[in-house]
N, C-alpha and C positions, 0 to 999 in steps of 0.2 A: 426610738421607742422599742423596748425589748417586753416582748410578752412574759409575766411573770408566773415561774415554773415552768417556763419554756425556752428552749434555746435558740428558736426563732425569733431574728432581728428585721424590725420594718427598716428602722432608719440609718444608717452608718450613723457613727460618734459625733462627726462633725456637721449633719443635717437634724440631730437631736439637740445639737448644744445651740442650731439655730433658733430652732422651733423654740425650746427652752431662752434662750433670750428675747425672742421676739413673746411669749408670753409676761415675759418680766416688764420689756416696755409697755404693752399694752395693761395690765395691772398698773405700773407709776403712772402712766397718763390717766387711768382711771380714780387715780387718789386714792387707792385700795391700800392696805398695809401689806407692807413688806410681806409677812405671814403669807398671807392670801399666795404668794409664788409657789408654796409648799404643797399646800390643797391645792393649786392648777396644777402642780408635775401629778400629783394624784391620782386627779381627776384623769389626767390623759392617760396613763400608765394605767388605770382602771378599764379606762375606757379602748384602751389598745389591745388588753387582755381579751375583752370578750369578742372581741375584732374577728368576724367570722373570715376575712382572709385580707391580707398586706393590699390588694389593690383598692376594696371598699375601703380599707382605711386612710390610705395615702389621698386618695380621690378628693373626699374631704376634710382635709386634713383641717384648712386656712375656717373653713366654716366650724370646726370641732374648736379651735384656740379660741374662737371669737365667742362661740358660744359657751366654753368654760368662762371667761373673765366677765360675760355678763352674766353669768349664773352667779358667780361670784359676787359682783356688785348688786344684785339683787340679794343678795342674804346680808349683805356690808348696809344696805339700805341707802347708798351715798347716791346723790343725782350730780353728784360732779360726772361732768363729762366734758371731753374737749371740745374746744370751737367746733362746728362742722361735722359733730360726732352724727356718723351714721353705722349699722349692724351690715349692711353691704361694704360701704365703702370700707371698713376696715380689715372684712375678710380680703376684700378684694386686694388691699395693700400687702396681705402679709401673703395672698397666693404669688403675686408680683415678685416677691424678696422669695418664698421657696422656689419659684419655677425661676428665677434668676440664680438663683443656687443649685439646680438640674435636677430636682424633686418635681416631677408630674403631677400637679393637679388641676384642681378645675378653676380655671380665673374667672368663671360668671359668677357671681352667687348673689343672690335680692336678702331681703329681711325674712322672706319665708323661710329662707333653705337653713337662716339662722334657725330660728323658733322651732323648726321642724327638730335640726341638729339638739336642740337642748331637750326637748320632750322626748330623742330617743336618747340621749344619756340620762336622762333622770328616770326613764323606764329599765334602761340597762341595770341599772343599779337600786332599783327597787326604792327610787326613791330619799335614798341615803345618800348622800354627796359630797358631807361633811366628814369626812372618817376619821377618827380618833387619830392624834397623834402624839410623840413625846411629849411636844410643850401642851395641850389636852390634859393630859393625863397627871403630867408634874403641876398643874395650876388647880387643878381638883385637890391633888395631893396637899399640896402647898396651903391650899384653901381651910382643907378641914383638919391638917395639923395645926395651922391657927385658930380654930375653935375652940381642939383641944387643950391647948394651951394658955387659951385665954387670950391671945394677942402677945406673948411674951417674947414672942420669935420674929417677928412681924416686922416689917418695913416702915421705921418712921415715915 
């Protein structure tokens, strides 16, 4: 996680591209689209930015992933979840794979410290979570070129 306009680095390339994968599983196990992996790099990368120092953030790290992908599935509105799905036990799995990977964090964490974790990112960010992106912006585009067009452009 690299704070953005800053050249201070949390995580080395190869405990980023963890994190970064281990959010991509937990999104497919949630039945989330594909998409949704885009808004969670985002979301952390937003949320890393406002990161008052590398130890609060690293700390909880496993509770910040867990708490992006159900914020996610909350706005997806999907109740698929997996067998056994719990908001602890998942942070708890992905602190297991970072601290097996030599990243320090906290292995305890309950459902609160989720809930908690997502009301301070949705505070951090004013609320906004969703933030515009390419495919956003080209599907508005796309959208009301087809208006004006009549449909003539349009996807059978």
């Amino acid at each position: 996680i690299a704070s953005v306009g800053s050249s201070r680095s949390v995580l080395r390339m190869g405990d980023r591209q963890l994190v970064l994968h281990l959010l991509a599983e937990m999104i497919e196990s949630m039945g989330l689209p594909s998409s949704a992996w885009f808004e969670a790099v985002d979301m952390l990368d937003s949320h890393a930015a406002a990161a008052t120092s590398d130890d609060d953030l690293l700390s909880v790290l496993p509770t910040t992933c867990v708490a992006i992908v159900n914020l996610l599935r909350k706005v997806e509105f999907t109740d698929r979840q997996p067998k056994g799905f719990s908001l602890s036990g998942l942070a708890m799995g992905v602190a297991a794979r970072l601290k097996a990977n030599g990243i320090k964090v906290s292995e305890i964490v309950n459902r609160s410290d989720v809930l908690a974790q997502e009301r301070e990112m949705l505070q951090s960010c004013g609320w906004r979570f969703k933030l515009p992106s390419i495919e956003s912006w080209l599907i508005v585009l796309a959208s009301r070129f087809n208006v004006l067009s009549l449909q003539a452009y349009s996807a059978a």
